[in-house]
C-alpha positions as CSV (number, residue, x, y, z in Angstrom):
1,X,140.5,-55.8,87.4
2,X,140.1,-52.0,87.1
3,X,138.2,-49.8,89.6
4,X,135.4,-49.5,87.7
5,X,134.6,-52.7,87.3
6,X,135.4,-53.7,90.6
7,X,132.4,-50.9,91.7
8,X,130.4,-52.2,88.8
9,X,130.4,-55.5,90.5
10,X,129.5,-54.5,93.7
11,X,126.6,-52.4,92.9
12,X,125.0,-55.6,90.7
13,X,126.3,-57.7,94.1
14,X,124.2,-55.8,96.5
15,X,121.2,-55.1,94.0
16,X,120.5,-58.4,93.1
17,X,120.9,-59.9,96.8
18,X,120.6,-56.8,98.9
19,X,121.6,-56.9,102.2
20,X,119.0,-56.0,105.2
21,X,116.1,-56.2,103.1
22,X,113.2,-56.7,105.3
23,X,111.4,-55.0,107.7
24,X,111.8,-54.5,111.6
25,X,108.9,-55.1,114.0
26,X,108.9,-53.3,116.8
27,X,110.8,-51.0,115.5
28,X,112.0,-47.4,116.8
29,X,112.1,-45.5,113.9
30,X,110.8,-45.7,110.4
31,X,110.5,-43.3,107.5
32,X,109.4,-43.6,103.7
33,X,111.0,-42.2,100.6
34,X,109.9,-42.0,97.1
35,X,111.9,-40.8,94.0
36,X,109.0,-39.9,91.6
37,X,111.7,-39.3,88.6
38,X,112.9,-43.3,88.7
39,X,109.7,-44.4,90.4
40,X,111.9,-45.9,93.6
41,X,109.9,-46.4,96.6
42,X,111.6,-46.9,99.6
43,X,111.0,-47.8,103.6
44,X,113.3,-48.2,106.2
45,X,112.9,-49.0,109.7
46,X,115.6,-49.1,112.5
47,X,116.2,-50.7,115.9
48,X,118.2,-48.1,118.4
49,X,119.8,-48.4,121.3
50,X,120.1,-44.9,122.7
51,X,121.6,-42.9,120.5
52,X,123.1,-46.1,118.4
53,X,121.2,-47.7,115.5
54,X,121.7,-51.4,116.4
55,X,119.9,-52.9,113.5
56,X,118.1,-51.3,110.1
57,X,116.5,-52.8,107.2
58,X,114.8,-51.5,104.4
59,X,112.1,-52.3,102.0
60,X,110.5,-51.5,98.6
61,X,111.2,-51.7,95.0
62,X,114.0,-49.3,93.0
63,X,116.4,-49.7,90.2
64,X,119.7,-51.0,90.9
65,X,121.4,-48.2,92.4
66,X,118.9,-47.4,94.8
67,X,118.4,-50.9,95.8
68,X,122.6,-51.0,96.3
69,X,122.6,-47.7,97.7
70,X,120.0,-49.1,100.3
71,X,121.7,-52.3,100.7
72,X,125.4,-50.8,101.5
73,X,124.1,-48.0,103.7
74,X,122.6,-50.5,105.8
75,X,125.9,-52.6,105.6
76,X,127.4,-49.4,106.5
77,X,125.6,-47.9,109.5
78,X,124.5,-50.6,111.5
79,X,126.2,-50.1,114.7
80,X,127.1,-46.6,114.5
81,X,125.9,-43.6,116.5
82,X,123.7,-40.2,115.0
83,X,126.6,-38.4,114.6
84,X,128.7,-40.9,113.0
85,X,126.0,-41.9,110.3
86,X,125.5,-38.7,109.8
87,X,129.2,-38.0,109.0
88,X,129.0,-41.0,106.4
89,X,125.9,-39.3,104.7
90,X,127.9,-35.8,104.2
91,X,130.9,-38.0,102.5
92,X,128.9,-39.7,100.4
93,X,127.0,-36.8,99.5
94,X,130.1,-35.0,98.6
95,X,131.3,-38.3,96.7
96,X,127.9,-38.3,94.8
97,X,128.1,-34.3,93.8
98,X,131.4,-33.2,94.0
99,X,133.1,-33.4,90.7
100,X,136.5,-33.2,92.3
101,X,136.2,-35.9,94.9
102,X,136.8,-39.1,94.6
103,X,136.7,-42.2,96.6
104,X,139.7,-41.9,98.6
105,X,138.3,-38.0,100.1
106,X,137.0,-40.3,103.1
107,X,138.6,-43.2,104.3
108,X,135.2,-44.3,106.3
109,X,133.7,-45.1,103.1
110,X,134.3,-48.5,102.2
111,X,132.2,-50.2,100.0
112,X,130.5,-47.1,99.8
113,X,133.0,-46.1,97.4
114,X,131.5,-48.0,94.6
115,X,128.6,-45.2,94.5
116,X,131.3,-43.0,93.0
117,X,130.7,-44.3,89.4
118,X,127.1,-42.9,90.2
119,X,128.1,-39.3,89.5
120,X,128.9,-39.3,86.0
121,X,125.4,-40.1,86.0
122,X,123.5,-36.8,87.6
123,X,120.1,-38.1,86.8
124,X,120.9,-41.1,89.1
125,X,121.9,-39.2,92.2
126,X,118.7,-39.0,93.6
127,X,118.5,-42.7,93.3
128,X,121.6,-43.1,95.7
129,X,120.8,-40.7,98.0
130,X,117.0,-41.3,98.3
131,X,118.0,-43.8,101.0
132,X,120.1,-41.8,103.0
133,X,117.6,-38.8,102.9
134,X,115.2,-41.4,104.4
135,X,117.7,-42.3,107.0
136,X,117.6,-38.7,108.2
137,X,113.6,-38.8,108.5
138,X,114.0,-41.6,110.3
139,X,116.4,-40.4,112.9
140,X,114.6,-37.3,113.1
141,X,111.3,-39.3,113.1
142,X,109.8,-37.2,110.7
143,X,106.1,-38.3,109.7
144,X,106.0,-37.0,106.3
145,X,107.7,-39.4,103.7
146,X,110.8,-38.3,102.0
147,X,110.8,-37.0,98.2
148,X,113.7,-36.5,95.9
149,X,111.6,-33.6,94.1
């Protein structure tokens, strides 16, 4: 099986059966995000435990590579601290926007690594990132929703 297709397959995985999907309540921190270009509407709520997110989930309706983007950033952060989530969103961004950088620039990455096929794409970007923007609100608990415009 090529790379490709192996990242093909888990982006279809995770949108048709995303992981975390839901909502927390009580929750501790909670943001929205909207991509008006695809039309993805997103909202994500997290559980902390000082300064460790101990459980997130996300709802809303997007096309499959936000929905996957949601569903393996969730995968991906549950557990970790601020600064370590936020060390995940600056190598994904980098995977998402660099030309030159490819999967194995961060070996935290993971599954994550499937978003790479995203950036031959650059209309569907935002749709990966939209969730991760929304993570930031979140941790910052910023009131205003989050917009990829």
């Amino acid at each position: 099986m090529e790379l490709k297709d192996l990242y093909r397959d888990v982006i279809l995985d995770h949108n048709r059966q995303p992981r975390n999907f839901g909502k927390l309540d009580p929750s501790d921190a909670r943001a929205e995000g909207h991509n008006p270009l695809c039309g993805d509407r997103l909202s994500l709520t997290l559980k902390l435990n000082g300064d460790r997110i101990e459980d997130v989930r996300f709802e809303g309706k997007g096309c499959a590579i936000s929905t996957a983007s949601a569903s393996l950033m969730t995968e991906a952060i549950k557990g970790r601290d601020r600064a370590s989530a936020g060390r995940l969103f600056d190598a994904v961004h980098t995977l998402l926007t660099q030309p030159d950088a490819g999967a194995a620039t961060s070996p935290d990455l993971g599954k994550l690594a499937a978003l790479s096929g995203v950036r031959e794409f650059p209309m569907r970007v935002k749709c990966a990132t939209l969730c991760w923007h929304t993570l930031n609100a979140a941790l910052e608990h910023q009131p205003a929703p989050v917009s990829t415009e």
